[in-house]
C-alpha positions in Angstrom: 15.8 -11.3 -9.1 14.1 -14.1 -6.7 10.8 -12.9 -4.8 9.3 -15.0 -1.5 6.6 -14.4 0.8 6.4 -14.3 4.4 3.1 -13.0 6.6 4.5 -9.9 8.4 3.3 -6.2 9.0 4.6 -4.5 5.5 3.4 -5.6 2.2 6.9 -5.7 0.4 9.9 -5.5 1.6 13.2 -4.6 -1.2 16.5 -5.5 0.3 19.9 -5.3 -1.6 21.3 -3.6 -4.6 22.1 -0.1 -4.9 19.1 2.9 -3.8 19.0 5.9 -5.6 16.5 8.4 -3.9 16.4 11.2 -6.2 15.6 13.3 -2.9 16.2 16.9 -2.4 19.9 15.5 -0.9 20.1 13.1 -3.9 21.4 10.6 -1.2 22.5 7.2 -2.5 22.4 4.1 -0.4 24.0 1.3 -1.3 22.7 -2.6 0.2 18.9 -0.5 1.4 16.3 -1.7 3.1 12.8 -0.2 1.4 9.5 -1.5 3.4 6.3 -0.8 1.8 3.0 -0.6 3.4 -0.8 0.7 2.3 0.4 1.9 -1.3 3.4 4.2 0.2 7.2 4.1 1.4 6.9 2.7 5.3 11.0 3.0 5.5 14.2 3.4 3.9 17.1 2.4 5.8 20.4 0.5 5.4 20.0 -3.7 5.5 21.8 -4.7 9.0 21.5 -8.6 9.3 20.3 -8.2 13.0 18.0 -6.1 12.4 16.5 -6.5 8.7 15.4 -10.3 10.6 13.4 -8.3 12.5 10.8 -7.0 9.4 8.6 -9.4 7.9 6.7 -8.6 4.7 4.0 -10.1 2.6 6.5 -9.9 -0.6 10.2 -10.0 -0.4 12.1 -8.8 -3.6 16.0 -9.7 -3.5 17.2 -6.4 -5.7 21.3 -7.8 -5.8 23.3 -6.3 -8.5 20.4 -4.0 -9.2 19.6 -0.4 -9.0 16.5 0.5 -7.1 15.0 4.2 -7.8 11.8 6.0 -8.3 9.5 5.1 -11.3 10.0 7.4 -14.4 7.2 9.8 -15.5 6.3 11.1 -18.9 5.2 14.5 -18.6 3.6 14.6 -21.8 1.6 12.2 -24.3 -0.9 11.3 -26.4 -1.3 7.8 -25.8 -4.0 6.2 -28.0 -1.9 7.5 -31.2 0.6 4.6 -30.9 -2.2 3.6 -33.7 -0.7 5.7 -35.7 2.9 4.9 -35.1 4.8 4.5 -38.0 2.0 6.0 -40.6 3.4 9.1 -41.4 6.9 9.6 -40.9 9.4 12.0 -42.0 7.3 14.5 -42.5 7.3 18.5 -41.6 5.1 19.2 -38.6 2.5 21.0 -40.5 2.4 18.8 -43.0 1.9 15.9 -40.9 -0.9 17.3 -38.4 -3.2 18.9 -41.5 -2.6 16.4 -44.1 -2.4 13.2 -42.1 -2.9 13.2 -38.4 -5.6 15.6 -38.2 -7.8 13.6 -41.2 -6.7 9.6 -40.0 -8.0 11.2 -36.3 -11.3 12.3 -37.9 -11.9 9.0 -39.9 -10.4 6.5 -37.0 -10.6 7.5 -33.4 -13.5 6.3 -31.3 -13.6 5.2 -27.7 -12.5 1.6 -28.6 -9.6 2.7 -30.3 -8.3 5.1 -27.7 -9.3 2.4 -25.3 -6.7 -0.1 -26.8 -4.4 2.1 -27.6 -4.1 3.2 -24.1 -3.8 -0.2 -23.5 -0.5 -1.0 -25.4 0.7 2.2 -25.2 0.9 1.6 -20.8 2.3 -2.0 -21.1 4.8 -0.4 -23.4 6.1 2.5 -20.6 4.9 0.0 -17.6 7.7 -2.3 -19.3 10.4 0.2 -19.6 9.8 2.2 -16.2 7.6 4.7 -16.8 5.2 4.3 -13.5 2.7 7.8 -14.3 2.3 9.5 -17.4 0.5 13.0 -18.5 -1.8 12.2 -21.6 -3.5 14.6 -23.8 -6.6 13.4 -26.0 -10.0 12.7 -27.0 -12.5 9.9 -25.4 -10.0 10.9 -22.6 -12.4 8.9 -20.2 -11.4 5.6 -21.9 -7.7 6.9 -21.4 -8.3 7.2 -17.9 -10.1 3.5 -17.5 -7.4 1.6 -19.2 -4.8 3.5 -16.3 -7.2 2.1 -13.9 -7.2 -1.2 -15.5 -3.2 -1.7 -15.7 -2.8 -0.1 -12.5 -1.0 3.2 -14.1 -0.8 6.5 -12.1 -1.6 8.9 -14.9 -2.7 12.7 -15.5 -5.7 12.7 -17.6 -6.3 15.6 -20.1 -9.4 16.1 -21.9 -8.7 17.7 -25.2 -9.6 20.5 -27.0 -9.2 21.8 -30.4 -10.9 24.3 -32.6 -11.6 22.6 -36.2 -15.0 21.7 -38.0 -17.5 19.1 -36.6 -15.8 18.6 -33.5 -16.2 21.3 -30.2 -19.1 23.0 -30.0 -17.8 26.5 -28.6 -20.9 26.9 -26.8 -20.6 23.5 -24.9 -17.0 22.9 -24.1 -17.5 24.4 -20.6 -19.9 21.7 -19.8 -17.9 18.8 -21.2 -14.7 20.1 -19.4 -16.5 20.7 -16.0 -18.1 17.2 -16.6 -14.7 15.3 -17.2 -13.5 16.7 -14.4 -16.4 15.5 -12.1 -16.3 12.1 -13.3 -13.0 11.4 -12.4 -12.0 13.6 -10.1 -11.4 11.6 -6.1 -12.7 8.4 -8.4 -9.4 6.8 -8.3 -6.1 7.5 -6.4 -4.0 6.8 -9.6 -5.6 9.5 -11.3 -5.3 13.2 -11.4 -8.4 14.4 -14.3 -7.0 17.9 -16.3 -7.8 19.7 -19.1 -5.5 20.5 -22.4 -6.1 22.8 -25.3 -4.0 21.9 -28.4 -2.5 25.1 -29.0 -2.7 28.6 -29.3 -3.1 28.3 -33.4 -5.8 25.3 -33.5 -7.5 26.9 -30.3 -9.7 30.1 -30.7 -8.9 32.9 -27.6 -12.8 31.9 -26.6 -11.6 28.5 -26.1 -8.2 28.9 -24.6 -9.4 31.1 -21.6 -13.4 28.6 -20.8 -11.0 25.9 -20.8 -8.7 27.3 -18.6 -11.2 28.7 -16.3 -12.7 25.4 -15.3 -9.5 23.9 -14.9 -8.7 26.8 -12.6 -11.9 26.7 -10.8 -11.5 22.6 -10.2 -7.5 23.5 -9.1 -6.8 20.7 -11.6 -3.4 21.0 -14.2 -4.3 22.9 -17.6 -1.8 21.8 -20.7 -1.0 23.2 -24.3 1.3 23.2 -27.1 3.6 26.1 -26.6 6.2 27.5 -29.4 6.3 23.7 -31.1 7.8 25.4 -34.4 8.9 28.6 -36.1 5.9 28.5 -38.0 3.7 28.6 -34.9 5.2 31.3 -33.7 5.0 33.7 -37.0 1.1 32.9 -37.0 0.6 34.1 -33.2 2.4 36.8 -34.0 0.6 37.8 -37.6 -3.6 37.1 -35.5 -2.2 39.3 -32.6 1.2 41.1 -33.0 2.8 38.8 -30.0 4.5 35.6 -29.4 3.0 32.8 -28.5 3.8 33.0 -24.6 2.8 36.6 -24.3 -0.4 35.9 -25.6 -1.1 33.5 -23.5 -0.1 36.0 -20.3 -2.5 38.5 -21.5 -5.4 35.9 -22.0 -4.7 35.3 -18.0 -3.8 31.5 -19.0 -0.3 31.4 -17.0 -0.1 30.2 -14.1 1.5 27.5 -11.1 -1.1 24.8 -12.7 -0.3 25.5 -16.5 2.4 22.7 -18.0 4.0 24.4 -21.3 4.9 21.5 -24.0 8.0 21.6 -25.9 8.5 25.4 -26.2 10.9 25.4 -29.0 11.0 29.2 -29.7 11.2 31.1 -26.5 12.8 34.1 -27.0 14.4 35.7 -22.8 11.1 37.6 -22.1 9.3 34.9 -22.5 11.1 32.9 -20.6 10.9 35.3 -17.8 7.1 35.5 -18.0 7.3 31.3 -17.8 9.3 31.9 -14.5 7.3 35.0 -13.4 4.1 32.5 -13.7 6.0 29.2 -12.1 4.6 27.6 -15.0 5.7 24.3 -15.9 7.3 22.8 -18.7 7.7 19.5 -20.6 10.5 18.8 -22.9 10.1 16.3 -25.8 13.4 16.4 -27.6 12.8 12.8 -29.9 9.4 14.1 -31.0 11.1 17.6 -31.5 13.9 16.3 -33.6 11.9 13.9 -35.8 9.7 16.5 -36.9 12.9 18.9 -37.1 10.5 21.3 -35.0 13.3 22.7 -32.9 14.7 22.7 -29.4 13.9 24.2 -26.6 16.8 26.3 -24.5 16.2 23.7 -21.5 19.5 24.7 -19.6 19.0 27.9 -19.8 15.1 27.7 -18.7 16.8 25.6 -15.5 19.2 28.4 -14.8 16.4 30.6 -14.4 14.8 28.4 -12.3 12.1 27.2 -14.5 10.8 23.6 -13.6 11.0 21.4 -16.6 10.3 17.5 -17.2 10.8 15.0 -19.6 7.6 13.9 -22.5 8.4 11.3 -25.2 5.2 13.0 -27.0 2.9 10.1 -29.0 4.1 7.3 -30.9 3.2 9.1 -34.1 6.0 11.7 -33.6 8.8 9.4 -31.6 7.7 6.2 -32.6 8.3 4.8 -28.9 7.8 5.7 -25.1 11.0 4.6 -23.8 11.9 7.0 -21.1 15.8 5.4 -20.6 16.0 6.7 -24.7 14.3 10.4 -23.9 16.9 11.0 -21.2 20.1 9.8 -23.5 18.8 11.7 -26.1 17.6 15.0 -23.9 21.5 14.8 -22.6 22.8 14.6 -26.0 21.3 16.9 -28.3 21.8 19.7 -26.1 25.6 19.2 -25.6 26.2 19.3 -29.7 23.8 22.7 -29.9 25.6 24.1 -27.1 28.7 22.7 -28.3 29.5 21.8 -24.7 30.0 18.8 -23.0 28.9 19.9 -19.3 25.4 21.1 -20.0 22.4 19.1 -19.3 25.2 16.2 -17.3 23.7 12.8 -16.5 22.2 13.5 -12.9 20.1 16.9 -14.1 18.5 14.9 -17.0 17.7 11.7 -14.1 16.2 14.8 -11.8 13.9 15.9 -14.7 12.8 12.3 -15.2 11.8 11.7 -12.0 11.2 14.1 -8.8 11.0 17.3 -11.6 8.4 15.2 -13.9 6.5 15.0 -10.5 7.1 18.6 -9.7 5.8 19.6 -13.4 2.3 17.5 -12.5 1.7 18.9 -9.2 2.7 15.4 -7.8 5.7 16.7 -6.4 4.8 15.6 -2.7 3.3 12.5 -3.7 6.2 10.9 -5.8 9.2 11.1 -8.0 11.9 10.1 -5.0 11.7 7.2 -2.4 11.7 8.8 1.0 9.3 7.3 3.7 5.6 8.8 3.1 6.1 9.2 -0.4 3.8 6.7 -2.6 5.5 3.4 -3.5 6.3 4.2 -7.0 9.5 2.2 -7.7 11.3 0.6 -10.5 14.7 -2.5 -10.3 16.8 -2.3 -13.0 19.1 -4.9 -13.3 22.8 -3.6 -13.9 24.1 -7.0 -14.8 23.9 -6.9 -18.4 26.7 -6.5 -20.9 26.0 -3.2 -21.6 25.9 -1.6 -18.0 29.5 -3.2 -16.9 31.7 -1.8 -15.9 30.3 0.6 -13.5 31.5 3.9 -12.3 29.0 6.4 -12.4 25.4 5.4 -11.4 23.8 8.5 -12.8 25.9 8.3 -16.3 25.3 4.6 -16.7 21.8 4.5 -16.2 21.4 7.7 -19.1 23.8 7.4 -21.6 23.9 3.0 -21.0 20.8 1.5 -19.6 17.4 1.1 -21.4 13.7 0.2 -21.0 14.3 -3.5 -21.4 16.5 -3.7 -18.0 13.8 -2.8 -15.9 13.1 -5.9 -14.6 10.3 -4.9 -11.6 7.6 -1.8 -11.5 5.8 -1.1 -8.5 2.7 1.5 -8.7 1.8 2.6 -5.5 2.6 -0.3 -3.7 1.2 -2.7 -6.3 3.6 -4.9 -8.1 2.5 -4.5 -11.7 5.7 -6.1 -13.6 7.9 -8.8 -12.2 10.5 -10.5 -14.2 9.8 -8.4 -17.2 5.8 -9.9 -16.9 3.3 -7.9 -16.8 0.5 -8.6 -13.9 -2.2 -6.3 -14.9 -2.4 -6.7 -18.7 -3.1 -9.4 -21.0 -0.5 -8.0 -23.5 -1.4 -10.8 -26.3 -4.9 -10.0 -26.6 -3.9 -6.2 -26.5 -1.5 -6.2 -29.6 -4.1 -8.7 -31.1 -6.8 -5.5 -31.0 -4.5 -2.9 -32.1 -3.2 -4.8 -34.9 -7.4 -5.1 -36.2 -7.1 -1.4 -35.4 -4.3 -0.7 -37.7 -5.9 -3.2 -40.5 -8.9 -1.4 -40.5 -6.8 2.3 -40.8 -4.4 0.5 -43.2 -7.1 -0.6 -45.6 -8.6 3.0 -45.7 -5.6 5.0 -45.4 -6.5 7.2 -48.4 -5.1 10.7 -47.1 -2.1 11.9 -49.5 1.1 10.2 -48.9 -0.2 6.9 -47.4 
């Protein structure tokens, strides 16, 4: 894929290859025209020789023999733990928050570490087109800045969690409200939000202040819903209901709250998800790593439940490869099911894009290309080995493509990979830190099992 510049009225200008809007009409265009102008989608048409001489851009990108569609989005992560990738694997969920993520996070996260984590962690999805992402951690702030620095649309949780020497009960209202001022209308790539671990590791005080001041700011509010059996037997021993029911009678449910992995839904709660319009992320690799479970996605779809796709951290997945999520969120549900037809190639492509967008509230702003939308778009170049022949553009680019054959990401009209480079990141020096980050951890990992 060749690039030129010209001086012109749009910015960039994509001609050739195949479009896939991922609009309400899920129209396909094949040899488009996409003009970009001011950060958003000026046109979408299809390339006529007459009159594609007629537009002039800044940057012209020649997409032949590629597929053209909206950036992917992660509904769910936890970014700065790719320091942690590989530390504690195979491992029962339990087991591998108390005895080893929960201490390694106590010794070893600071604001430079979640800084540079963040760092690698964004060149990582940046490379394999994930254009926003919706993270959930501590120093959150330093989260947010390294977005800002790669030029990375993200959703910004500051997290919360109930365990000794870390919130103060009586101050978490303050530090929410004051995330939320910092960096809300700071940047237009990010949205600031609020997450509380879960309904186990969060006290009922905590659950509803948090909430509350996301509510009050109209900003997204995220937990960790039903993640195992196990969860679900404590909530149910502390207060004699599930996990989502509890949650409905704190007053915690609502258009703005985003529901992550919700292994264990039993119908009623399910129906309360749908009553509320809250949202829901689905991290099947994470899920099956950890053995935690899976949620009943096709059936929270029938019911008309909006649900998105999460790869979850790097300690639980190990990678952020959106291409690998969707094969594998196809996949697993066909051999529980045992059926073939649930969860086909074009649902899981929706729930990667335009529904990841409707599960952030982003829904008008991104997740298809249709003029007005923000320029969020990804190439992928369907010339490789593994992608021929092609029949099926939806199928191929699920069960066949992955991260690697995105060759261009564009963030809101800002070209931020080109020719599998990255523009915005100095990816050498980044590994260089996290690999001091991991020597450090290394050398002390004393916690049992390390």
């Amino acid at each position: 894929m060749e690039s030129h510049k010209e001086n012109s009225d749009l910015d960039i200008l994509i001609e050739g290859g195949t479009l896939l809007t991922m609009s309400d009409s899920m129209d396909v265009i094949y040899d488009p025209i996409i003009g970009i102008k001011d950060g958003r989608i000026e046109l979408v048409t299809v390339k006529d020789i007459q009159r594609t001489s007629s537009y002039r851009a800044k940057e012209v990108l020649d997409a032949s023999g590629s597929v053209i569609m909206p950036g992917l989005i992660n509904t769910h992560t936890h970014l700065p733990m790719v320091c942690f990738r590989g530390l504690a694997d195979d491992l029962p969920l339990m087991e591998w928050l108390n005895n080893h993520i929960f201490p390694a996070e106590a010794r070893f996260v600071n604001r430079d570490m979640v800084y540079a984590g963040s760092m690698l962690a964004i060149a990582e999805m940046i490379l394999s087109g994930t254009t926003t992402f919706c993270d959930a951690y501590f120093y959150e702030s330093s989260v947010a800045g390294a977005a800002v620095d790669s030029r990375m649309r993200a959703v910004v949780s500051q997290g919360f969690i109930d365990r000794p020497n870390h919130n103060d009960p009586s101050k978490i209202s303050d530090i929410a409200e004051r995330f939320i001022n910092k960096w809300q209308g700071k940047s237009p790539l990010i949205t600031p939000s609020l997450a509380c671990h879960s309904p186990y590791a969060c006290a009922p005080e905590t659950l509803i202040r948090i909430k509350d001041v996301a509510r009050k700011a109209g900003m997204p509010y995220n937990i960790h819903v039903s993640e195992t059996k196990e969860e679900v037997a404590i909530i149910k021993e502390r207060f004699g209901k599930r996990p989502v029911q509890y949650l409905r009678d704190l007053n915690l449910l609502d258009d703005l709250t985003l529901a992550v992995h919700c292994n264990w839904l039993d119908e009623d709660e399910m129906e309360i998800l749908r009553a509320f319009d809250v949202k829901v992320s689905h991290n099947p690799e994470s899920n099956m790593k950890l053995a935690a479970g899976c949620a009943p996605v096709p059936d929270m779809i029938k019911k008309g439940i909006t649900v998105g796709l999460g790869t979850d951290g790097c300690a639980s997945n190990n990678d952020m490869d959106m291409f690998r999520e969707m094969d594998t969120a196809a996949k697993v549900h066909k051999v529980i099911r045992l059926d073939p037809t649930v969860m086909d190639a074009k649902t899981v492509l929706r729930m990667a894009t335009i529904g990841g967008a409707k599960v952030l509230g982003l829904g008008d702003k991104i997740g298809s290309i249709e003029p007005g939308k923000l320029a969020d778009i990804i190439i992928i170049d369907m010339k490789k080995p593994h992608l021929v022949p092609l029949y099926n553009y939806y199928s191929q680019l699920v069960y066949a493509a992955s991260g690697s054959d995105v060759t261009t990401s564009i963030i809101g009209g800002n070209i931020v990979m080109h020719e599998r480079k990255l523009l915005h990141v100095d990816l050498p020096s980044i590994i260089h830190e996290v690999r001091k980050i991991a020597q450090a951890i290394g050398d002390n990992y004393t916690i049992s099992g390390g």
